[in-house]
N, C-alpha and C positions, 0 to 999 in steps of 0.2 A: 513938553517932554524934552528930555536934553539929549542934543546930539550925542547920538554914538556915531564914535572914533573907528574907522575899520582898523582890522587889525596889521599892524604892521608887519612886511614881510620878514622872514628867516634870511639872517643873514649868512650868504654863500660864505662859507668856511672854505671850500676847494678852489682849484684851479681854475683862474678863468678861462672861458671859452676865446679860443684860439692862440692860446698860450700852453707852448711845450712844457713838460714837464721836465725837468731834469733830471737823467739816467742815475739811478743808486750805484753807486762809487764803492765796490769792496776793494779791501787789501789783497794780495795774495795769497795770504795766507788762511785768509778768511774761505777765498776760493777753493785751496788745496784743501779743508778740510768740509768743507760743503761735500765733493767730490767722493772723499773718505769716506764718509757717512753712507751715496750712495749706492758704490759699490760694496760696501758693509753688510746693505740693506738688502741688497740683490745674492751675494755672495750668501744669506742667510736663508734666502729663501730656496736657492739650489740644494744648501744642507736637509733643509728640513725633508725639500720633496724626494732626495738622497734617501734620508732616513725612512720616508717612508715605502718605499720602491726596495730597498735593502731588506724591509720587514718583511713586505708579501714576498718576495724573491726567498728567504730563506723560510717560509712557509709551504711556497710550492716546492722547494726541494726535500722537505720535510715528508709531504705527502706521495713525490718521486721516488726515495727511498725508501716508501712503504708499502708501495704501490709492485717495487722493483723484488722487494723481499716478496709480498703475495705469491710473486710469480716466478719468481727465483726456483727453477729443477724441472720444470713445463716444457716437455719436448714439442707440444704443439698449441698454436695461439687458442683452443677451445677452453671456455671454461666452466663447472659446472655452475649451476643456483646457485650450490654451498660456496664457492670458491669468490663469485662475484660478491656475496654478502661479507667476505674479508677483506675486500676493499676499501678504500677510505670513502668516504658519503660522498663529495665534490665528484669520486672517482666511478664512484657507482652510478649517480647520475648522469655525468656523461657516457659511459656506455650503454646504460640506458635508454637513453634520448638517442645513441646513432645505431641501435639495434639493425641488422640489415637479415638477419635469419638467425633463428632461437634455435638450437636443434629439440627435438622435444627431447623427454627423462627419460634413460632406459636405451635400448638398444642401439639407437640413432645417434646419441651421444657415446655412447660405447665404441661404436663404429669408428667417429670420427677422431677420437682420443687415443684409437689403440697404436701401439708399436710393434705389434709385431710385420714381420716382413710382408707376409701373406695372407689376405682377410676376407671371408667369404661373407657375404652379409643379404641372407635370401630368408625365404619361408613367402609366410599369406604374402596376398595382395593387398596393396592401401598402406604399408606400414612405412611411408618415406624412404626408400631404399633407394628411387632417383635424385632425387632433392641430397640428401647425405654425398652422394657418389658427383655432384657437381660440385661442392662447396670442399672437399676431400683436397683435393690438387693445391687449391687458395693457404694452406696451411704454409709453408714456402716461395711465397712470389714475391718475399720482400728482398729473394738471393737473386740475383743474375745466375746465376748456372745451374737454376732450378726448370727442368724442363719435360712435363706433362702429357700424354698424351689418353685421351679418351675414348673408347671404341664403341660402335653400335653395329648390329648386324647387317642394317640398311641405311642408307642414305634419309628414307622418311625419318627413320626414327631417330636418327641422327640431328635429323631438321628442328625436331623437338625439344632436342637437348641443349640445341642451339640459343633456338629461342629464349628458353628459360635463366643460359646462361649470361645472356644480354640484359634480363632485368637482374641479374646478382653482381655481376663482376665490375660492371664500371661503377657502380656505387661502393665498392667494397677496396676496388682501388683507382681513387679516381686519378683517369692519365691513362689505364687504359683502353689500348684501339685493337677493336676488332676486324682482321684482314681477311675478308671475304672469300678472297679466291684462293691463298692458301688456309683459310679454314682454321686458323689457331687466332687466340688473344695475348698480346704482346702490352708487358705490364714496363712501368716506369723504371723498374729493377734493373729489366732484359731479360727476366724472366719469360715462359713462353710456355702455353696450356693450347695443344693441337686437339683437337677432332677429328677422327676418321671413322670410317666402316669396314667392316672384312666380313664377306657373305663363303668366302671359301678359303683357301690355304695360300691360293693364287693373289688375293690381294692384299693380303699382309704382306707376300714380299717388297712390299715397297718400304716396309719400314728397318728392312734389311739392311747390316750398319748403322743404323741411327741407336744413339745414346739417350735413354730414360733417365729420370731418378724417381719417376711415379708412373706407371697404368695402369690403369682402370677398366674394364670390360664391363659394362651394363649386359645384363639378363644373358649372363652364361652360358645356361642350360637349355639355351638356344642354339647351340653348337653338339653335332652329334657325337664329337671326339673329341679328346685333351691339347689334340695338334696345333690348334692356334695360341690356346694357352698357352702351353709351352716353348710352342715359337717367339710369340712376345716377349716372355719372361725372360727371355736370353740377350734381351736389349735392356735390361737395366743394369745400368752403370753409373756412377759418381765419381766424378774427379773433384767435390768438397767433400772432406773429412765433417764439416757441420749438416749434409743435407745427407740423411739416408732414403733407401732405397724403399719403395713399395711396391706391391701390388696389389689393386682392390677389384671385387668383383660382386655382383649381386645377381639377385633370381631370382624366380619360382620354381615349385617343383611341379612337374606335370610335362615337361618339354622333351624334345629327342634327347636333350645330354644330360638329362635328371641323374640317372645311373650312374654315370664317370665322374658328375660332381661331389652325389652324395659319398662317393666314394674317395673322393678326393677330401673333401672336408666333412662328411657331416658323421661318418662311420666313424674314425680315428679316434675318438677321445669324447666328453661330454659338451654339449651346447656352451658357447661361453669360458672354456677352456682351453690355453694355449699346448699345441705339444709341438714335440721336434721331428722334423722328415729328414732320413740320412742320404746324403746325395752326394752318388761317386762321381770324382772329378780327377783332372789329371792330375793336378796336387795332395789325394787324397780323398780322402770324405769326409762329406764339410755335412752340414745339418742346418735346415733351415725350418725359422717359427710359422706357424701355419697355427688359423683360429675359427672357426663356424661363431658367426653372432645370429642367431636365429632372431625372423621379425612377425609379428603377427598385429592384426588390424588392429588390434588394440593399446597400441604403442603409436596411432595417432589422433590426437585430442583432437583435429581438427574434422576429419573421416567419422570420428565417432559423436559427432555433435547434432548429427541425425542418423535415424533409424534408417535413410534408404538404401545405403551403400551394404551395411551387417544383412538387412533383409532380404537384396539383392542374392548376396553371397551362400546366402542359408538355405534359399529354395535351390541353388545350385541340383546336379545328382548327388549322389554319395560319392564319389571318388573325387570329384573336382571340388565339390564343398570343403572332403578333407586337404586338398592339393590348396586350394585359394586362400580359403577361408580359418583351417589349424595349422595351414602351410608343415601337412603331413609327409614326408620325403618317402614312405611306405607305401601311398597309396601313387596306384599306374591307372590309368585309363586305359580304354581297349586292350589293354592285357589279352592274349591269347589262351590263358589257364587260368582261370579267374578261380577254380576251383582250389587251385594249390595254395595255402599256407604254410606257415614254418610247425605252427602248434603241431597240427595233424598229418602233415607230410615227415618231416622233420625226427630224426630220433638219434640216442647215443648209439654210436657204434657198441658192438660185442662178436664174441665168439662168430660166425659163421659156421655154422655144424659140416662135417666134412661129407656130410649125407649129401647136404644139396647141391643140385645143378651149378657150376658158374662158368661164366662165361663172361666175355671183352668185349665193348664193342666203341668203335673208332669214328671218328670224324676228323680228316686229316685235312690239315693246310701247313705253310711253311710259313710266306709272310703273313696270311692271318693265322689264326692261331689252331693249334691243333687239341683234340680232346680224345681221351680215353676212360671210360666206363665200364668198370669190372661192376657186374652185375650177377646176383643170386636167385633160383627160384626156391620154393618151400615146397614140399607136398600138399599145399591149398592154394597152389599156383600164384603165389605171391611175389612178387616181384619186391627185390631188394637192391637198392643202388650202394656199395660199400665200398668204395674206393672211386679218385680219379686222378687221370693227369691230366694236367693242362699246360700247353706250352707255345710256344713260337719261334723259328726260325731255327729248326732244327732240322738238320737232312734227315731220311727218309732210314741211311743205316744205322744210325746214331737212336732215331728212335727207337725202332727196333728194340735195341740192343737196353734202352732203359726201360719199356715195358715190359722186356724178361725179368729185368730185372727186382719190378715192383712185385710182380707175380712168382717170384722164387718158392720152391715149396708146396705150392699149389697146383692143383688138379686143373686146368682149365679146359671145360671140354673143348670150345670153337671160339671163333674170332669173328666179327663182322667189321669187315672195313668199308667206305665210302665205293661204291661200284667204279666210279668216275679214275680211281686212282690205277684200274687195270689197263688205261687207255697208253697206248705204245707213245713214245715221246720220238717219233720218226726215227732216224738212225743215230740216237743218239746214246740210246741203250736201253737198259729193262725200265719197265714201267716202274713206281712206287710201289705196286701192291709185291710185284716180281721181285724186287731190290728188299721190301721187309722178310717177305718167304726165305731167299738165300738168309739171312741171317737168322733163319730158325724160329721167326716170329708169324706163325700160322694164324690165315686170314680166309674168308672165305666172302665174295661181293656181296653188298647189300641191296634189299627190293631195289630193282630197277625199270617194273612194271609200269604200264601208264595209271595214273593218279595213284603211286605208290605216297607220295608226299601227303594226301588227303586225308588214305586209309589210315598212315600211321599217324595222326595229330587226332582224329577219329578214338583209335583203337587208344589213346594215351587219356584222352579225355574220358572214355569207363575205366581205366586204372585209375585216375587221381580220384574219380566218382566215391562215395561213402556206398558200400554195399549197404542193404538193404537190413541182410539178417546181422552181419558183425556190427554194423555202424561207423566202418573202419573202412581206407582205401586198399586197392590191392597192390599201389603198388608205394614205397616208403624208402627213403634216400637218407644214409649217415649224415651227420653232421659235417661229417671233416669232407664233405664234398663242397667245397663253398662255391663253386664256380657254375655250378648245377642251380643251385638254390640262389645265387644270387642273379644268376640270367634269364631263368625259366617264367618268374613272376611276373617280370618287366618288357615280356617278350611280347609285341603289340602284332595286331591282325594284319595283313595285307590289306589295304583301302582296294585295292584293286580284286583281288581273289577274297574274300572274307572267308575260305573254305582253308586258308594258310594260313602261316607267320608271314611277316613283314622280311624278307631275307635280304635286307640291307641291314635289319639288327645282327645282335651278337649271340648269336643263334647254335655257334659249335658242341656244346652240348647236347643242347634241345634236338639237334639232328645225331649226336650219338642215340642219346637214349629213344630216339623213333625208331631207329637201324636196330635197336635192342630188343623193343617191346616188338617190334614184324619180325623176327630171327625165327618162329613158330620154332621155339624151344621146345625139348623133349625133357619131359618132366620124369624124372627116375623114379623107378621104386627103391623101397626098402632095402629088399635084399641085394638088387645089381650095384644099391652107390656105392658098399665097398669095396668093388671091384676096383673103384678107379681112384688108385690110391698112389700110383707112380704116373710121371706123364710117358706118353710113347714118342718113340724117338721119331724127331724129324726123318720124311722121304725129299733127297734134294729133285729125285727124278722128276717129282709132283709139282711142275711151275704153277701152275691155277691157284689154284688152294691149299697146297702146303700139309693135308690131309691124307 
């Protein structure tokens, strides 16, 4: 076999080993446009990512100015379903995604949307009336001289409102801080959302000189007068022409100040309708928007997503079912006249035949209020209330002098005024009852008997009573008496006496027509009523009674 040959090595073409290479020798000019080239290169790629940064940049402005138009005339940041669904998709998403509280459809959003100055927003229970009355104020804390305050009737509940406002507001504006010991949340703006309590008229004055542009009073009708209302309201002030002024308030009905609320907002006008209150001022009379947003359980999807809460509210009694549950402003608890309605108490005035008996009868006050009750008997002994005054702060000659004057014309046999008012006022001069008499307004005292107050709430409950044989009560009150009819129903029992009224209510009437139906009136005949067809003349000799 014949040798093989190995095979010959490759011969190194490169560089030997430990031999320099020699550095590549360019020109300058060659340099200067290497150079050119790179910064060409680089210069081309800031264009590009330029170009594409100028694209989404005039995209998202695109979406800004559409965003801006949606909301373009929004006096407040709330918006509805509908309103979000006009948004651009990018933009619906993200409010979507930072949701922080939905208000629900309906009332709740109603609430939180309205304009007008002053907003009542009560009925049933469950319907978010707390939850809406915390997130209310947040409408404004993007201004600095937006400044809130919120009120609860005590400290606990106040505690609670607390709480809930620490899981809403730092997430809604995050920055800010909640200061403890003065009790308010100080937002990034310098905006500023206080919390207090007022149990009486005494602790409100602290907020005495201070400047609003929003307060809010949770559960109203927990206050037995308009007094702190109206104390508040006199602290809202604006010094921005951009942040107007509110006031919000919410409830139930069923409470000491159901009465002065419902009267305040829920009588005036229809549910959900704005009207105007004219309010004298020293510049005039000005007028301001006032609204009832009535709320009922069923305007929270969240409440209504189990039977236990509705079920709860339904075995209620009847009154408090209708108060919680239809958040009915008609129905009273412990009402002292349960028997009184409007249908069958209630009737048009007319004629008053000159046959029948009439006669006055008074419950006087100065700073509270005063009432007068011209009242009728029939020959089936029926009692007829057809006419009243009602007033306050009126002296004593002055009255007088206007109850002749309602009664001009007419026959009146006698007058019953309040016993209490014959009481001498030391040397200071004649009594009230003495002081009505000189002016020719004849009175004569009322039961002053022990358990006269008993007999006559007694004696008043078989008048409202349906007789037996007519089916009818005996005793029946005009229409144009509204101050009768609207105190008498909501007039609550004394917890303490159950055999009374509650006489810290508003009662002046209720204690006219007791003084009325105890007068043990003489009931005319036929023939003698047309004897008294002129009045007889005042005897001034006669100080007592004026008879």
């Amino acid at each position: 076999m014949a040798d093989i040959e190995p095979p010959k090595p490759r011969k190194n073409l490169g560089r030997k080993r430990g031999v320099k290479q020699a550095p590549r020798v360019l020109s300058v000019k060659s340099k200067a446009r290497a150079s050119a080239k790179r910064v060409l290169k680089t210069q081309e790629k800031k264009i590009q990512k330029a170009s594409v940064e100028l694209h989404y940049a005039k995209k998202k402005k695109e979406q800004i100015l559409k965003t801006d138009n949606a909301l373009k005339g929004k006096e407040s940041a709330v918006l509805t379903k509908d309103e979000v669904e006009q948004l651009p998709p990018n933009v619906q998403e993200h409010v979507e995604d930072n949701i922080i509280f939905q208000p629900n459809e309906g009332p709740q959003t109603e609430f939180l949307a309205a304009s007008e100055r002053e907003v009542f927003y009560g009925g049933a229970r469950g319907g978010g009336k707390s939850y809406a009355m915390l997130i209310d104020p947040l409408r404004y804390c993007d201004k600095g001289s937006h400044r809130a305050l919120l009120i609860r009737r005590s400290m606990p509940e106040l505690r609670d409102m607390i709480n809930h406002s620490q899981r809403l507001y730092g997430q809604a504006f995050p920055g800010a801080k909640w200061r403890e010991q003065e009790k308010e949340w100080r937002f990034p703006s310098g905006a500023r959302i206080e919390f207090g309590y007022a149990e009486n008229l005494t602790d409100v004055l602290r907020y005495q000189g201070q400047s609003y542009t929003w307060i809010g009073i949770d559960e109203l009708p927990q206050y037995p007068t308009p007094e702190i209302y109206n104390f508040l309201r006199s602290s809202l002030r604006s010094v921005d022409p951009d942040i107007p002024v509110f006031m919000r308030s919410t409830g139930n009905p069923g409470n000491v100040g159901s009465q002065w609320v419902k009267e305040m907002f829920v009588d005036p006008a229809e549910p959900n309708t704005a009207f105007d209150v004219n309010i004298s001022t020293i510049a005039g009379n000005r007028s301001i928007t006032r609204r009832f947003i009535p709320a009922k359980l069923q305007d929270n999807p969240y409440l209504m997503q189990t039977d236990d809460y509705l079920i709860m509210l339904s075995s209620l009694p009847e009154v408090q079912r209708k108060q919680f549950l239809e958040g009915d402003w008609g129905a009273f608890e412990n009402s002292a006249f349960p028997e009184f309605s409007i249908p069958t108490h209630v009737v048009e005035p007319f004629n008053i035949p000159r046959s029948w008996l009439r006669f006055r009868t008074c419950d006087w006050g100065y700073s509270s209020a005063a009432c007068v009750l011209w009242m009728a008997v029939d020959f089936d002994n029926n009692f007829w209330v057809y006419r009243e005054y009602y007033t306050k702060r009126v002296t004593a000659d002055i009255f007088a002098k206007q109850v002749l004057e309602r009664e001009e014309g007419e026959y009146i046999r006698y007058g019953i005024l309040d016993s209490s008012t014959w009481s001498r006022r030391g040397d200071a001069g004649p009594s009230i009852a003495e002081t009505m008499i000189r002016e020719g307004c004849k009175w004569r005292p009322s039961d002053r008997s022990p358990r006269s107050r008993v007999a006559g709430k007694l004696e008043l409950h078989k008048l409202l009573s349906k007789d037996e044989n007519t089916g009818q009560p005996k005793l029946k009150v005009f229409s144009n008496c509204i101050n009768l009819i609207r105190t008498l129903p909501m007039l609550p029992i004394d917890r303490n006496n159950p055999e009374d009224v509650d006489t810290h209510a508003e009662d002046h009437a209720y204690d006219a027509l007791r003084y009325g139906v105890m007068s043990r009136s003489v009931h005319p005949k036929s023939y003698e009523a047309n004897r008294y067809t002129e009045k007889e003349k005042f005897k001034p000799s006669d100080r007592v009674f004026g008879y």
